[in-house]
FIVEX-61719 format. One line per field, with one value per residue (C-alpha): residue in one letter; x, y, z; residue number from 1. Coordinates in nm, 2 decimals. Each point is the difference from the previous one (the first is absolute). Example, Ala and Ser with C-alpha at 12.3 -4.5 7.8 and 13.67 -1.06 7.14 Angstrom:
% FIVEX-61719
r: c(a	s) .
u: c(1.23	0.14) .
v: c(-0.45	0.34) .
w: c(0.78	-0.07) .
k: c(1	2) .
//
This chain:
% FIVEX-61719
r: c(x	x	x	x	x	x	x	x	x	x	x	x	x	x	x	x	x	x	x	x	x	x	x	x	x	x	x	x	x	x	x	x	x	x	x	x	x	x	x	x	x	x	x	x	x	x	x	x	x	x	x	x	x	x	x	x	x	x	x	x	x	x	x	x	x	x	x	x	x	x	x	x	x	x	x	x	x	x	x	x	x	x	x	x	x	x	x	x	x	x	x	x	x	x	x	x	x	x	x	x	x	x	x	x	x	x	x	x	x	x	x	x	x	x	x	x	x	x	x	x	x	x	x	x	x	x	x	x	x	x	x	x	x	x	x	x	x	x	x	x	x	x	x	x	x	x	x	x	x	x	x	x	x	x	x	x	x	x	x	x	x	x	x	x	x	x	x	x	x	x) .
u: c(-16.17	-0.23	-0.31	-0.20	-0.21	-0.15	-0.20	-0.40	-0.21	0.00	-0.29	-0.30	-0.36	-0.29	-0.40	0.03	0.08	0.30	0.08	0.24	0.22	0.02	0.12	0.28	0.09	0.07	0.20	0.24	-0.01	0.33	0.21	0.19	0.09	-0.37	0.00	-0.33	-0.31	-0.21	-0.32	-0.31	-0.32	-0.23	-0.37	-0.31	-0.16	-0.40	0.10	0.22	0.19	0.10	-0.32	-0.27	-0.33	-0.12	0.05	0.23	-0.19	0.23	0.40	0.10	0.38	0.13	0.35	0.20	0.16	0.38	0.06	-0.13	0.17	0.35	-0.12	0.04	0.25	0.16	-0.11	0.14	0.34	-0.01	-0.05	0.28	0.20	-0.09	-0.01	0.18	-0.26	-0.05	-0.27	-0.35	-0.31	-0.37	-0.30	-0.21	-0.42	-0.18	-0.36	-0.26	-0.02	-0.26	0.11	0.24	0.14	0.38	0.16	0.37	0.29	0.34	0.25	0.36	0.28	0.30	0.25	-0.11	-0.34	0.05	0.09	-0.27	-0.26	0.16	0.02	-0.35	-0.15	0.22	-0.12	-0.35	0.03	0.17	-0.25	-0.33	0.16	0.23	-0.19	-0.26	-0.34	-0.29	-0.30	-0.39	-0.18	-0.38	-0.25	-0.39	0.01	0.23	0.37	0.29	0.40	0.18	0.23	0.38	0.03	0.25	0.08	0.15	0.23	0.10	0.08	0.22	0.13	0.20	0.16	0.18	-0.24	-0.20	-0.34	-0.26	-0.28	-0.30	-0.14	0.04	-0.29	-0.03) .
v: c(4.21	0.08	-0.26	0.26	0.25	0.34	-0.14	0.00	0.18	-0.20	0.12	0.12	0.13	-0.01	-0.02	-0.23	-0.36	-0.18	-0.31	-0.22	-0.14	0.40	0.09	-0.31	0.03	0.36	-0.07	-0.24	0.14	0.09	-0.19	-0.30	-0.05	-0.10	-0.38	0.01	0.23	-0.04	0.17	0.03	0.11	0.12	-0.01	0.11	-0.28	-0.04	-0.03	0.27	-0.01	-0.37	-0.02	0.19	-0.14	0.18	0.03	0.31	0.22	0.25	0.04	0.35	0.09	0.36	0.11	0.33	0.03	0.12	-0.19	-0.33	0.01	0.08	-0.25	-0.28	0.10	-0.08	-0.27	-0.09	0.13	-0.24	-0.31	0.09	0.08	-0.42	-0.16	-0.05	0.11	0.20	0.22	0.03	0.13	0.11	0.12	0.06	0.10	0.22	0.12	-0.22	-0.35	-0.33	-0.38	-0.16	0.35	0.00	0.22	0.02	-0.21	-0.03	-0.14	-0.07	-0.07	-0.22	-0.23	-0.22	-0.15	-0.03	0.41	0.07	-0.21	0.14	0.37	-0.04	-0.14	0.27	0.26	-0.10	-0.03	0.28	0.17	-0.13	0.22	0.29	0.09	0.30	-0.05	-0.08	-0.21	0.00	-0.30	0.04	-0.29	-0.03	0.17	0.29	0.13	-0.06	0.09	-0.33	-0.01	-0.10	-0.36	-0.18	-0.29	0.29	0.11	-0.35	-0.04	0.33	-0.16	-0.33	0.26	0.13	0.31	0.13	0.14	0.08	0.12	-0.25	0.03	-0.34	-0.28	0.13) .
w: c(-3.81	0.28	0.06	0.20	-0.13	0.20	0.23	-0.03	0.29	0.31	0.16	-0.11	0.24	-0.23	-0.02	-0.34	-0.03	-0.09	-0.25	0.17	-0.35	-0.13	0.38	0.00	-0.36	0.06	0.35	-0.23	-0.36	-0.06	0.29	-0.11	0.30	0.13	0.09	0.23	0.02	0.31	0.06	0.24	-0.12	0.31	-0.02	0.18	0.20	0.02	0.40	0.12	0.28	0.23	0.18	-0.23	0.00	-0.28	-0.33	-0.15	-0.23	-0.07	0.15	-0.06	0.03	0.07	0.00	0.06	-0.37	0.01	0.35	-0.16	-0.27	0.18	0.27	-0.25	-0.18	0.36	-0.01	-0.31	0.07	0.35	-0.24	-0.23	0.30	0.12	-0.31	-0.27	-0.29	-0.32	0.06	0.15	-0.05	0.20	-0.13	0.25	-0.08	0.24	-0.01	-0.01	-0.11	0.02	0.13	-0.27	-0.12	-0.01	0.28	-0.01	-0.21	0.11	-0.22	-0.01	-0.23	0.05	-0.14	0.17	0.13	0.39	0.02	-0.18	0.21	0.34	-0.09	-0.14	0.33	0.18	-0.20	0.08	0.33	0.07	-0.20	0.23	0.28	-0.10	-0.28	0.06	-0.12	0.18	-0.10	0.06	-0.05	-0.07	0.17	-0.03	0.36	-0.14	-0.03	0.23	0.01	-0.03	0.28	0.00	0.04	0.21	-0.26	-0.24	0.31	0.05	-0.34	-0.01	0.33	-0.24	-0.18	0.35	-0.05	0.29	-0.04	0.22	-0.19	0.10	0.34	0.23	-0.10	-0.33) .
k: c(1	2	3	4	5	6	7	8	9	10	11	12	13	14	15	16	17	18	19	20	21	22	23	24	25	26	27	28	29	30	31	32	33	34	35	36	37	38	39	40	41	42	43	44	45	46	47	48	49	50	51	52	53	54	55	56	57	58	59	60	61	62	63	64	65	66	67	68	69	70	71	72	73	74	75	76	77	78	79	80	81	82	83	84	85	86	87	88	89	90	91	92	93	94	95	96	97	98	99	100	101	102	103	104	105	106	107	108	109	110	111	112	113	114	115	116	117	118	119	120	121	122	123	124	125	126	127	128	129	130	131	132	133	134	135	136	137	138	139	140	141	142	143	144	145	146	147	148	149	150	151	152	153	154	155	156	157	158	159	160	161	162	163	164	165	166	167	168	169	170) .
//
C-alpha cells in the first residue's frame, strides 16, 4: 500500500495571509513517509533594505501572474532534482503590506531533517533572485524600487548557481 497521497499545491501568489501549522500540516497530511518539515516564514522589516535610514512604511510587491507561478514551480522542480525530499510548498503575498506582515513561506518535506533544511534554504535563495516580482518600499521621504542585492546573488552562487541580478556595491 502506497504512503503518498496526490500532492497538495506547491505554489501559491496571493494578496491574503497564510497560517504557518495549516500550510505544513497540509504539505505532510497524508505522507508517511515525512520524517522532517522545514520552513521559512519571511517578514516585512521596519528598515528595508541593508543600508536604509529610515523606517519602512509600506513594502509593496508586484508580480507578473502565470510567469511567477511557473517560475517557482522551477524552482521547486530544481530542489527536488538536488535533494532527496517529499514535497515543497511557497505561498508568496503580493500587494501591499506594513512592517511585521508575513511575505512568503517556503517549506519542505523529507524523511529526513537535513534535506528538508537544505532544500528549504535553497529554495529560498533561489527564490530572492530568479523569482519575478518586484518591491516598493515606502519611507517618510516617499517610495522607491528595492534594488537587487548582491548578498542574494552570492547566496545563489553556494548552490553552484550564477546570478547576476544586483548591480556591483549593492
Amino acid at each position: 500500500m502506497a504512503d503518498v497521497v496526490a500532492p497538495v499545491a506547491r505554489v501559491r501568489v496571493q494578496t491574503a495571509d497564510f497560517d504557518l501549522a495549516a500550510e505544513t500540516a497540509a504539505l505532510r497530511e497524508g505522507d508517511l513517509g515525512v520524517g522532517a518539515v522545514a520552513s521559512f516564514v519571511g517578514m516585512v522589516r521596519e528598515r528595508g533594505h541593508p543600508g536604509a535610514g529610515e523606517a519602512v512604511s509600506e513594502l509593496e510587491l508586484e508580480h507578473y501572474p502565470g510567469m511567477t507561478e511557473k517560475a517557482i514551480e522551477a524552482i521547486i522542480d530544481a530542489a527536488s532534482a538536488r535533494f532527496q525530499i517529499r514535497g515543497a510548498r511557497v505561498v508568496h503575498r503580493v500587494g501591499r503590506l506594513a512592517p511585521g506582515e508575513q511575505i512568503v513561506l517556503v517549506a519542505v518535506s523529507s524523511a529526513h531533517r537535513g534535506q528538508a533544511f537544505q532544500a528549504c534554504e535553497f529554495i529560498m535563495d533561489y527564490l530572492k533572485t530568479q523569482a519575478p516580482f518586484w518591491k516598493k518600499e515606502t519611507t517618510p521621504s516617499g517610495a522607491h524600487w528595492v534594488d537587487a542585492r548582491v548578498a542574494d546573488d552570492e547566496a545563489l552562487a553556494r548552490w553552484g548557481i550564477e546570478a547576476r541580478n544586483a548591480a556591483p556595491g549593492s
